[in-house]
C-alpha positions as CSV (number, residue, x, y, z in Angstrom):
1,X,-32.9,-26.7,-20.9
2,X,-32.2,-30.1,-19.2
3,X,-32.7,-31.1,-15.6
4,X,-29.1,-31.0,-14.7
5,X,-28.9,-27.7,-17.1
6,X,-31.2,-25.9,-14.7
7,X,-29.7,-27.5,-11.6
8,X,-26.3,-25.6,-12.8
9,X,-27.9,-22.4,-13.6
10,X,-29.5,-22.0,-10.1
11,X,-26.4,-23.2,-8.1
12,X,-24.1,-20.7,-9.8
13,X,-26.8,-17.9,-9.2
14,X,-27.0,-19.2,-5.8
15,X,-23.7,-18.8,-5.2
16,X,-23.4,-15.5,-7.5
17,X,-26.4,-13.6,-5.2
18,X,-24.9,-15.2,-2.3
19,X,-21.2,-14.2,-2.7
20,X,-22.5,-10.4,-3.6
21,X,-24.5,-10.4,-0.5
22,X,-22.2,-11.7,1.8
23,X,-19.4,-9.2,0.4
24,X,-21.4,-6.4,0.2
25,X,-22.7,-6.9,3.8
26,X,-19.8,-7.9,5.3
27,X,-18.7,-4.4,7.0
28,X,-21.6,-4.8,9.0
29,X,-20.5,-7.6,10.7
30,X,-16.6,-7.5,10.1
31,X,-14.2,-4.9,12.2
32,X,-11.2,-3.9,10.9
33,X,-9.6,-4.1,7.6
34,X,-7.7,-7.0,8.1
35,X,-10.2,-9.0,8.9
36,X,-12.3,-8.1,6.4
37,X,-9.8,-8.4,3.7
38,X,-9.7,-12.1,5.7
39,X,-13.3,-12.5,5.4
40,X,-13.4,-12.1,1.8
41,X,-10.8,-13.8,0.9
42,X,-12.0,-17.0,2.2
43,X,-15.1,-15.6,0.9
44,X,-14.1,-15.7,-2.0
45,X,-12.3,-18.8,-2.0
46,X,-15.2,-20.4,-0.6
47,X,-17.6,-19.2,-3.9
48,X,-14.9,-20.6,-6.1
49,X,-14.9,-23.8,-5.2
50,X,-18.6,-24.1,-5.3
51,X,-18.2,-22.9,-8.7
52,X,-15.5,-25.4,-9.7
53,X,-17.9,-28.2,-8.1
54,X,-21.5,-27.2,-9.6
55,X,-20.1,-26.2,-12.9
56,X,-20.5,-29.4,-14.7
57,X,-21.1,-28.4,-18.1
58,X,-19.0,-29.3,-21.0
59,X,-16.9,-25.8,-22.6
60,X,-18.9,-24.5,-25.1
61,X,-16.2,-23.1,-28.4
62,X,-15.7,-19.7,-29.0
63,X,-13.6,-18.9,-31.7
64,X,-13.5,-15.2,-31.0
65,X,-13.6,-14.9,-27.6
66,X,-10.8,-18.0,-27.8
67,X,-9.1,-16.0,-30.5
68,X,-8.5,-12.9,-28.0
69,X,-7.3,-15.5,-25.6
70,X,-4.8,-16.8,-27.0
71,X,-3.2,-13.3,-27.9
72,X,-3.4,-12.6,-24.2
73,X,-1.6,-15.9,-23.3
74,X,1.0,-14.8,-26.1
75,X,1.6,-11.4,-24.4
76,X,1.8,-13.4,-20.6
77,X,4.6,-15.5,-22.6
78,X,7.1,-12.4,-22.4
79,X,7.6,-11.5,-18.3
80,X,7.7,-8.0,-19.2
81,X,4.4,-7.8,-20.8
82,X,3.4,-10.2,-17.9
83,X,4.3,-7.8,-15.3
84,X,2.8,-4.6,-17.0
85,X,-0.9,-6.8,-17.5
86,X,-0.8,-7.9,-13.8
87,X,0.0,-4.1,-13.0
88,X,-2.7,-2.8,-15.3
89,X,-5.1,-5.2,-13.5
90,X,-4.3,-4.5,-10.0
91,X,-4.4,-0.8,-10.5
92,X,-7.6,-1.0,-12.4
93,X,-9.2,-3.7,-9.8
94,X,-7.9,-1.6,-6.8
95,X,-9.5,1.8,-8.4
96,X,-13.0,-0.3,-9.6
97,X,-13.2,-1.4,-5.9
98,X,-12.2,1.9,-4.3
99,X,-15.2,3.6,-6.6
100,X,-17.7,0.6,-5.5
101,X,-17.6,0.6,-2.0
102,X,-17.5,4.7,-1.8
103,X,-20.7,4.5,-4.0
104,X,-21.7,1.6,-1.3
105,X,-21.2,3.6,1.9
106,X,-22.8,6.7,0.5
107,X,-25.8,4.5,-0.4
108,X,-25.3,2.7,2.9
109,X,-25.1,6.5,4.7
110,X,-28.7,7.5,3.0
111,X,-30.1,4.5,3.8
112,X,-29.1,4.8,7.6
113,X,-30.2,8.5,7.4
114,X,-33.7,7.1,6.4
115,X,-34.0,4.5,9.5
116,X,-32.5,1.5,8.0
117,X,-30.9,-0.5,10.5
118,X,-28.9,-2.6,8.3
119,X,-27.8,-0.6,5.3
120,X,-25.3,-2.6,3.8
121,X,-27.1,-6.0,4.4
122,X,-30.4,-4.4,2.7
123,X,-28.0,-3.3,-0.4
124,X,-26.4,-6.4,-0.2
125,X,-29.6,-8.6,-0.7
126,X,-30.5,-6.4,-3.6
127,X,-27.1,-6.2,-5.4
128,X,-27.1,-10.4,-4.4
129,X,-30.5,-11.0,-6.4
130,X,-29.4,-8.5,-9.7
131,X,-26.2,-10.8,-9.5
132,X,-28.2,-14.5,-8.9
133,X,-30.6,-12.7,-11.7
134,X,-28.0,-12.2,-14.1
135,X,-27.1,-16.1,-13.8
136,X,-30.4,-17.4,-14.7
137,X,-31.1,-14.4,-17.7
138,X,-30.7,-16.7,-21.2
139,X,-28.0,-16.5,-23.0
140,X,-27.6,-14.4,-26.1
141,X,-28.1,-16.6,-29.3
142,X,-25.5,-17.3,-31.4
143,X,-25.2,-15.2,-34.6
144,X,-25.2,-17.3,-37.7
């Protein structure tokens, strides 16, 4: 792994843990849904452009996983199929993130229940260094 290699690796798991803490957190410190839906949208916004700026690596091919992509850009060709994938995703997002945070503010509740003053900060640190974690883990090798 080169120098700049590494500086890449721990930048995007900076800014993985980071983003993962902060959002996790975030109703902590937040009121109110709007604001919070605010807050991690330019949250979110924020962690992508960090991304787009420390990701200076060259693409590495795929043939596979380019393979499946280019079906999927086929099927976004039709608006029909368009519409129906951007459904399928919001509906599946919307349900995935309804699931998460219950399972977050149950963990949150036991937490609180056991004198923790900051639940969702003390989940969000842990959940921010599996994510940051995840970043720096090797990649698989390639099959030959």
């Amino acid at each position: 792994m080169t120098d700049d290699s590494l500086h890449t690796s721990v930048t995007m798991a900076a800014l993985a843990g980071g983003t993962v803490a902060a959002w996790t957190a975030l109703p902590e410190y937040v009121d109110g849904r709007w604001k919070r839906l605010a807050a991690r949208g330019a949250l979110l916004a924020t962690s992508s452009v960090g991304v787009i700026l420390a990701d200076d690596s060259d693409p590495v091919p795929h043939p596979e996983r380019d393979a499946k992509f280019a079906v999927l850009s086929r099927a976004l060709e039709d608006p029909v199929q368009r519409a129906a994938i951007w459904l399928i995703a919001l509906v599946g997002l919307s349900a995935v993130s309804s699931v998460q945070e219950k399972a977050l503010d149950t963990a949150a509740a036991r937490f609180r229940a056991r004198g923790a003053s900051a639940p969702r900060t003390s989940l969000g640190l842990a959940l921010g260094a599996i994510a940051a974690g995840t970043q720096l883990a090797p990649a698989p090798k390639a099959k030959d």
